[in-house]
TORZAKOL-17637 format. One record per residue (C-alpha): residue number from 1; residue in one letter; x, y, z. Coordinates in Angstrom, 2 decimals, always signed. Example, Ala and Ser with C-alpha at 12.3 -4.5 7.8 and 13.67 -1.06 7.14 Angstrom:
2
    i  aa       c1       c2       c3
    1   A   +12.30    -4.50    +7.80
    2   S   +13.67    -1.06    +7.14
This chain:
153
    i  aa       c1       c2       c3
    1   X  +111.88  +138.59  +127.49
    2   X  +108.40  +138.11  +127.63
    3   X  +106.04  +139.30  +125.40
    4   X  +103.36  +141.91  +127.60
    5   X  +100.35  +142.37  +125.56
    6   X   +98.30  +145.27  +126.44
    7   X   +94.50  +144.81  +126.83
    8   X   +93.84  +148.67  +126.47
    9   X   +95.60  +151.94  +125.72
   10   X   +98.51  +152.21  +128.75
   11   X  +100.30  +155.40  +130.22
   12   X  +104.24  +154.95  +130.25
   13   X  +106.73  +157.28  +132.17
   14   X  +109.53  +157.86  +129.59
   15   X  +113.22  +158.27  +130.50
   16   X  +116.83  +158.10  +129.33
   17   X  +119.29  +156.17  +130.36
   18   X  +122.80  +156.04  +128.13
   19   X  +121.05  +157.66  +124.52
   20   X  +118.31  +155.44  +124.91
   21   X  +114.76  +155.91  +125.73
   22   X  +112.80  +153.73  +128.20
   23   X  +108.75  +153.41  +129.68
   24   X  +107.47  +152.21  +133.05
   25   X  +104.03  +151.61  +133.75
   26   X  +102.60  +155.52  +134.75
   27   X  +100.50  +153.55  +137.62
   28   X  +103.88  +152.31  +139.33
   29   X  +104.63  +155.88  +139.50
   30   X  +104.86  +157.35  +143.31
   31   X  +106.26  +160.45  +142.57
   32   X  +109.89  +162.29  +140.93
   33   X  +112.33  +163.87  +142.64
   34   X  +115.77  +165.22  +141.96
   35   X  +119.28  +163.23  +143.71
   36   X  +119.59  +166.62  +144.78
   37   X  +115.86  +166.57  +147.01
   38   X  +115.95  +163.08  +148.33
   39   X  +116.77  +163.03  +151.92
   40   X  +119.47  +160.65  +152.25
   41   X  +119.74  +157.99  +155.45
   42   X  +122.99  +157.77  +157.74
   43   X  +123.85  +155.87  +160.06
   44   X  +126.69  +157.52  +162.95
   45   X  +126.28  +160.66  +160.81
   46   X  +127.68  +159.04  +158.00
   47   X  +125.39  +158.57  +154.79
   48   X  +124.42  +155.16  +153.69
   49   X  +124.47  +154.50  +150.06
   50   X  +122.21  +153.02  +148.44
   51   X  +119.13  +154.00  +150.78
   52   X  +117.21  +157.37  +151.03
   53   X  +113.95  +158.55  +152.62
   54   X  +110.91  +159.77  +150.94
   55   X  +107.94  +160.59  +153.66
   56   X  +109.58  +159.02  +156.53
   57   X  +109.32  +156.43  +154.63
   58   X  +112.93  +154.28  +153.89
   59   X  +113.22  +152.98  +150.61
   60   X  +116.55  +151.24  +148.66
   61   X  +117.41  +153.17  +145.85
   62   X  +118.54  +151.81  +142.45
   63   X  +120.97  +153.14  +139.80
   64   X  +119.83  +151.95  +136.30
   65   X  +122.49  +153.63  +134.87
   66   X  +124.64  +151.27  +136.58
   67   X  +122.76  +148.41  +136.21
   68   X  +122.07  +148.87  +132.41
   69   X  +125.42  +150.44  +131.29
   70   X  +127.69  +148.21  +134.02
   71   X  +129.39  +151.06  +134.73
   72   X  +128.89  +153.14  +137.78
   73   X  +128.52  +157.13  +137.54
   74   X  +128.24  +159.67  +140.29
   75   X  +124.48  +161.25  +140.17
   76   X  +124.60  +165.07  +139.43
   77   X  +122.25  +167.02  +141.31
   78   X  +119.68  +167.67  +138.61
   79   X  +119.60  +163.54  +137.98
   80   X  +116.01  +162.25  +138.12
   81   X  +114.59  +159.60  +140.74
   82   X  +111.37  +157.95  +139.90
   83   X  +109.84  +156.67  +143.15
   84   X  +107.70  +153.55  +142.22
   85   X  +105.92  +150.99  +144.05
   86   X  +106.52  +147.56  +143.64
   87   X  +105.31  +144.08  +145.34
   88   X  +108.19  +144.81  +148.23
   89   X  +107.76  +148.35  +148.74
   90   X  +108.78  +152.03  +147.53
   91   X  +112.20  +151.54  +145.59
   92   X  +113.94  +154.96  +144.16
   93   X  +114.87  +154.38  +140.94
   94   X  +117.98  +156.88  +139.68
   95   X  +118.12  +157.76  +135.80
   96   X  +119.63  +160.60  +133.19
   97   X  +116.43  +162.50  +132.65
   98   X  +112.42  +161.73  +132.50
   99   X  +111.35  +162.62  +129.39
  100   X  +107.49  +162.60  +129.83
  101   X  +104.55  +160.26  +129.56
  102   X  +103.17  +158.54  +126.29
  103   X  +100.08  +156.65  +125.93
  104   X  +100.44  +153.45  +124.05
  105   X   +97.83  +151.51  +122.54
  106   X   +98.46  +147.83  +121.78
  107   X   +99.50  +147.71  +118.48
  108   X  +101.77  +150.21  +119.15
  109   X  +104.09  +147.73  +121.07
  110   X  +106.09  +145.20  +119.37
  111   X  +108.68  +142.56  +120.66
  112   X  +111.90  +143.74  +121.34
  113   X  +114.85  +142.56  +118.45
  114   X  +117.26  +140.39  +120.16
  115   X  +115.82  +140.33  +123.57
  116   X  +117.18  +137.30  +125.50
  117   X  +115.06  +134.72  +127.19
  118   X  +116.36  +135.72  +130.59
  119   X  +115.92  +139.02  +129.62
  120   X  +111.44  +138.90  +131.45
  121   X  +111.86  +142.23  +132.85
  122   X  +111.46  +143.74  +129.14
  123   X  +107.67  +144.07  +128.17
  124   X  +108.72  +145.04  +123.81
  125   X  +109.50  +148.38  +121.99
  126   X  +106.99  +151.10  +122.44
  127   X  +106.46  +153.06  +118.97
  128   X  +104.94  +156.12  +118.93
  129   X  +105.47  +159.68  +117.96
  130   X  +108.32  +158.97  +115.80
  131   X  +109.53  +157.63  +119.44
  132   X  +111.11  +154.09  +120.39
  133   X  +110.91  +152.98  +124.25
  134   X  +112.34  +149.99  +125.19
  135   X  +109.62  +148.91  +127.66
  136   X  +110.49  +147.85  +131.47
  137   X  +108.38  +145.79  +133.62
  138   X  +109.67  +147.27  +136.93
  139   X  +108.04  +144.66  +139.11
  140   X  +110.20  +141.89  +137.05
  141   X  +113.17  +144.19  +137.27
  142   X  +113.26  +144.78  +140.85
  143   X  +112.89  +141.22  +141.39
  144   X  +115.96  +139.91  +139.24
  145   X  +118.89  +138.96  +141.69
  146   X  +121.44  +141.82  +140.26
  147   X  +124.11  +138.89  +139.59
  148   X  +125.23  +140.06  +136.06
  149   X  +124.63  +143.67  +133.97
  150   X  +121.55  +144.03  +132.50
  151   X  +120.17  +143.44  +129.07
  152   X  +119.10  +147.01  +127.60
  153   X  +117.80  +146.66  +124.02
């Protein structure tokens, strides 16, 4: 984990993903969608997991549920997609359910208990409103080789 200290207050999109509550960075933020909206890629008229289209624009699309819980679950169609920008691109990220944005101020972030070493993708614990968000640096996230499940809190 490393530890992200914030210079000034921050915006973080808040979401759930297996009864817990994570933040991304509002800025990364492109835009939210539904599964149900995204306009999925085939190939030969068959559909291509994994890979959608947003603008004409084609974009890989992750399942943290998946990658957190390391166990995979069929999106409904009322599952939430946060479309964020990162160093490589537009990446569609798949969750249970945005939850809103908080603004954190520095003190109100603390390192996360327990976090491992390997675990850089995790920015600390966001306090605030009687709220705990397990903070995700999605540039660091999106750049992890997806080798082993991920480390969640």
């Amino acid at each position: 984990m490393h530890q992200q200290t914030l210079a000034a207050p921050q915006q973080f999109l808040a979401f759930t993903l297996g009864g817990l509550e994570y933040g991304v960075d509002y800025a990364a933020v492109q835009e939210l969608k539904v599964f149900s909206a995204l306009e999925r890629f085939s190939s030969d008229g068959e559909i291509i997991g994994g890979v959608a289209l947003s603008h004409g624009v084609i974009m890989p699309v992750v399942d943290l549920r998946a990658a957190f819980a390391a166990a995979f679950c069929a999106p409904a169609p009322d599952t939430d997609v946060i479309i964020v920008r990162v160093p490589a691109g537009l990446v569609g990220v798949v969750v249970e359910r945005v939850t809103g944005v908080l603004r954190l101020y520095p003190e109100q972030v603390v390192p996360l208990p327990g976090a491992q070493p390997k675990a850089d993708y995790l920015i600390g614990l966001g306090l605030a409103k009687g709220r705990r968000l397990i903070l995700i640096d999605i540039d660091r996230l999106m750049s992890v080789a997806p080798a082993a499940p991920r480390q969640v809190a």
